[in-house]
C-alpha distance (Angstrom), angle and dihedral (degrees) to the residues before:
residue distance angle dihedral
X1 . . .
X2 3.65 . .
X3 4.03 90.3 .
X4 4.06 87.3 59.8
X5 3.39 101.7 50.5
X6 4.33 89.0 38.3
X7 4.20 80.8 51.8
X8 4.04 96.6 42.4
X9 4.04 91.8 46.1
X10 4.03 86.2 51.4
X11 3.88 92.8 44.3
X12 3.60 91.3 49.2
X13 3.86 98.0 39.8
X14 4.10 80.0 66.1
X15 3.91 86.2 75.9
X16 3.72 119.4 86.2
X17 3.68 100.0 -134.9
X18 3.66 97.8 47.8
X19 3.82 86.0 47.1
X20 3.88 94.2 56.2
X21 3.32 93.0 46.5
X22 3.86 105.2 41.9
X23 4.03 83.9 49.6
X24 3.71 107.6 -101.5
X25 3.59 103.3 116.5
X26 3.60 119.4 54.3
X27 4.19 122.7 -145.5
X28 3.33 120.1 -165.4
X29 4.20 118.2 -138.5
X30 3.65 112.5 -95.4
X31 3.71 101.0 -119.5
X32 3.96 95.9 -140.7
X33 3.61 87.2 69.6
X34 3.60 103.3 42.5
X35 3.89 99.5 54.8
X36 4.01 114.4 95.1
X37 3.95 95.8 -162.4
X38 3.54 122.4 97.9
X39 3.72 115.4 -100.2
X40 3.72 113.0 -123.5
X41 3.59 140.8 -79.1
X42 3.15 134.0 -155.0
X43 3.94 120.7 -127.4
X44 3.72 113.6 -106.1
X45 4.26 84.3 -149.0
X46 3.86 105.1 48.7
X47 3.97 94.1 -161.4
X48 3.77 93.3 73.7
X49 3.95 119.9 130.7
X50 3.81 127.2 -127.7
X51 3.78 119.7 -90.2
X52 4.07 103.1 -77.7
X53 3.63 94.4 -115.4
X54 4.04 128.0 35.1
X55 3.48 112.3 -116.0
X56 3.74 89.1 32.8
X57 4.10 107.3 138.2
X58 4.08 121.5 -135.6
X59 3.45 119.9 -94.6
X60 3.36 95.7 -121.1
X61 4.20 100.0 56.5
X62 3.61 116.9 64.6
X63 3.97 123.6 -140.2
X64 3.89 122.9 -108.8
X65 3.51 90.0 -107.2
X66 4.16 88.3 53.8
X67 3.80 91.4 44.4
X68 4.83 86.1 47.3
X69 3.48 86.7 49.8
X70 3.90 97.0 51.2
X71 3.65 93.0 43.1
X72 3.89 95.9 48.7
X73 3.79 100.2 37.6
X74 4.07 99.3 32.1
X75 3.85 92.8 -133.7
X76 3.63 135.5 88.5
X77 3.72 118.0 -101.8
X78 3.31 130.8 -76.8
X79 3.93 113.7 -93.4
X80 4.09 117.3 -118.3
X81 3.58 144.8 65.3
X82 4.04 94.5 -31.7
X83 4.09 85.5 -114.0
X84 4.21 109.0 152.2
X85 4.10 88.0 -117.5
X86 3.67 86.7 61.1
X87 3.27 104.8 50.9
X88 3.59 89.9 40.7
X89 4.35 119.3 117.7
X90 3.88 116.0 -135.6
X91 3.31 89.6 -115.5
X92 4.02 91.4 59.6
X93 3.81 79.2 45.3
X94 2.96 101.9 63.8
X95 3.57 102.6 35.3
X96 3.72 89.2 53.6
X97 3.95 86.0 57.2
X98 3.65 101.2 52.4
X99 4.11 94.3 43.1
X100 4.19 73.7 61.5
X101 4.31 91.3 -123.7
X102 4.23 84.3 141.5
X103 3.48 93.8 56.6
X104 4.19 97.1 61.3
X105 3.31 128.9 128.7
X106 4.69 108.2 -85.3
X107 3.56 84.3 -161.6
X108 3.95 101.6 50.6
X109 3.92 96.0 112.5
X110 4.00 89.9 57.5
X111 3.59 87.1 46.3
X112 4.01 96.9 54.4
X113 3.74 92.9 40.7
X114 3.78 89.9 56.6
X115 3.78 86.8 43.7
X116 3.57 84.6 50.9
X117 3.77 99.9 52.9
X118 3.59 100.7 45.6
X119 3.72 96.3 48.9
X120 3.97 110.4 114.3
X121 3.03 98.9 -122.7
X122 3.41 93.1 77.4
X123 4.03 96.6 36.4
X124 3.87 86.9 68.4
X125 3.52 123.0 85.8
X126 3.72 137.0 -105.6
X127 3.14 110.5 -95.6
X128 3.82 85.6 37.0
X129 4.19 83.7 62.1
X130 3.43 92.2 45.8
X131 3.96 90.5 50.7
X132 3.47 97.4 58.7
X133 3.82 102.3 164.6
X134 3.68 85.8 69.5
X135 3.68 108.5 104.4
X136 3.79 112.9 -117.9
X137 3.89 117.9 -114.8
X138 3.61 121.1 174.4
X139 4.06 107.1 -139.1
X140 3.73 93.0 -126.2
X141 3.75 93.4 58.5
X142 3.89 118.2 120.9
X143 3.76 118.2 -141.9
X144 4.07 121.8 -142.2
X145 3.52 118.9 -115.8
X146 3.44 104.0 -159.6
X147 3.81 102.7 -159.3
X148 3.85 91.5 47.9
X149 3.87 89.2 48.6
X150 4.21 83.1 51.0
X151 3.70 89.2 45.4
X152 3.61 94.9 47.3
X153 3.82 95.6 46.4
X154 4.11 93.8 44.1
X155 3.89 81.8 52.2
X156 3.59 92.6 47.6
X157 4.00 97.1 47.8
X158 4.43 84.6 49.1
């Protein structure tokens, strides 16, 4: 029983249909049907000037992000210079205002970058960086003595 059905699946693996669609044959994607962009157009005026900037998409195709938005929010989007506060619902608004994102520091990149430069990590040398099981000390650092700091504080308390 088994050798009929191994010799019927052969015979009819022979045919091309049954080959395609048990697997057997592989077709490759024709490549005019895969691509999403818009095929071009030619200009009806032939004097017409690049796009200012390069990079700059066609008026007439919209970006991924365009094309999410519509799909997700079933509207067109929002008219203006494509800035996040502009595309931005009330609702996201207002959310946005009460988590407290508005009120953030305008300066905070100046303020890390100064972090970042005075850290002492990068004051050491280096071959002190390259040593890195030595323990960092700054050179201004005072040590404890702790019998002066008893001496001191018996004095103190006399």
């Amino acid at each position: 029983m088994t050798a009929v059905l191994l010799l019927g699946t052969g015979h009819l693996s022979g045919c091309a249909e049954i080959r395609e669609s048990l697997g057997y044959e592989k077709t490759a994607p024709d490549e005019f049907q895969v691509i999403a962009h818009l095929p071009l157009q030619v200009p009806e005026i032939l004097n017409l000037c690049p796009p200012a900037r390069i990079g700059a998409q066609l008026q007439r195709e919209k970006s991924p992000v365009q094309k999410a938005y519509q799909t997700l929010m079933n509207r067109s989007w929002p008219e203006g210079n494509g800035d996040a506060e502009s595309t931005r619902t009330p609702e996201v608004r207002a959310f946005l205002h009460m988590v407290g994102t508005d009120r953030g520091w305008s300066d905070i990149r100046a303020v890390v970058d100064h972090e970042a430069s005075t850290t002492l990590f990068d004051q050491r040398g280096i071959v002190d960086q390259m040593l890195f099981w030595r323990e960092m000390i700054p050179e201004d650092r005072r040590f404890i003595d702790a019998d002066q700091e008893r001496y001191s504080f018996q004095e103190s308390e006399n």
